[in-house]
C-alpha positions as CSV (number, residue, x, y, z in Angstrom):
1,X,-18.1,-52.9,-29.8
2,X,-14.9,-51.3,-31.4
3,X,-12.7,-49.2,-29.8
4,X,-12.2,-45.7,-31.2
5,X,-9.3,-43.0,-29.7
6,X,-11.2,-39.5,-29.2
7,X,-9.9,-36.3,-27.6
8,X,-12.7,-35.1,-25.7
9,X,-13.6,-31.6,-23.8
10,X,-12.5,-32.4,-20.4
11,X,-14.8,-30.1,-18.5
12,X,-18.3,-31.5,-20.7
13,X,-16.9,-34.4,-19.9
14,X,-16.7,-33.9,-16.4
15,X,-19.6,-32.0,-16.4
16,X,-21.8,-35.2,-18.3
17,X,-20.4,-37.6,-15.6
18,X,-22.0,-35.2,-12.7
19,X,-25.1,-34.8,-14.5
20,X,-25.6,-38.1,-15.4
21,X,-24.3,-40.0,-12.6
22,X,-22.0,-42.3,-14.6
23,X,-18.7,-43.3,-13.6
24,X,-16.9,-44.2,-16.7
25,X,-15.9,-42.3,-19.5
26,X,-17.4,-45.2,-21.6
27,X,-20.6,-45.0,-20.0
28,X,-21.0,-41.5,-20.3
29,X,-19.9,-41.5,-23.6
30,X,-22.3,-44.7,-24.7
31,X,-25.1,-42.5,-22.7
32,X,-24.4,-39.4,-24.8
33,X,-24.5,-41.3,-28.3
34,X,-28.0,-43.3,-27.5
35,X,-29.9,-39.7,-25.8
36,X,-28.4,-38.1,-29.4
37,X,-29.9,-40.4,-31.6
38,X,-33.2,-40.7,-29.4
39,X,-33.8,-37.0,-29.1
40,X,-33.7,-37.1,-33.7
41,X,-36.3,-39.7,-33.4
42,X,-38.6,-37.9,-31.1
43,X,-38.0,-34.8,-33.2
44,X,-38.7,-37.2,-36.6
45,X,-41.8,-38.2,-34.7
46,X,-42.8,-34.9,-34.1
47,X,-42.5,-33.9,-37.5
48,X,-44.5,-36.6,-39.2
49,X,-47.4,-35.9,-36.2
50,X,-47.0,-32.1,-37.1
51,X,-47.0,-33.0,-41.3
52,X,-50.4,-35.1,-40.1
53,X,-52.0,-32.5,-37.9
54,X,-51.5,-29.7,-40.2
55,X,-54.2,-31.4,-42.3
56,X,-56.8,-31.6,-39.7
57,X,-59.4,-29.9,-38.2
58,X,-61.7,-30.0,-35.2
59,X,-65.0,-29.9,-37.0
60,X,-64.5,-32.8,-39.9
61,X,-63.1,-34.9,-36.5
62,X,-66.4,-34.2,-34.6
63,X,-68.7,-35.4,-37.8
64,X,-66.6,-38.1,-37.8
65,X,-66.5,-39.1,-34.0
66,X,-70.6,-38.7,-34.3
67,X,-70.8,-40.9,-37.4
68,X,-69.1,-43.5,-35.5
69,X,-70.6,-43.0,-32.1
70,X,-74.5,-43.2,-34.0
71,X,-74.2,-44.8,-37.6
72,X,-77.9,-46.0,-38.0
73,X,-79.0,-42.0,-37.4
């Protein structure tokens, strides 16, 4: 890990340390950069599952489902 000099916001940084619990300004810090970059991937995710769902429909799905559930009828 590299060490990098910041000025940060005194009273977010207070108030991050309260919310989350931590005790270190590293450690809240560290905690703030991973719940960044994890809250873009879940709203990545949710993009591609939106791109996906805008291309489906309910009644297509349920010939489907039956297809599968009785393919000899």
């Amino acid at each position: 890990m590299g060490i990098t000099r910041i000025d940060i916001d005194d009273q977010a940084l207070a108030d991050a340390m309260r919310l989350s619990g931590e005790r270190t300004t590293e450690d809240v810090v560290n905690l703030a950069l991973r719940e960044y970059v994890e809250r873009h991937a879940r709203i990545a995710a949710l993009q591609r599952h939106a791109a996906v769902a805008k291309g489906w429909d309910y009644e297509g799905w349920q010939t489907l489902r039956t297809v599968e559930k009785h393919p000899a009828d």
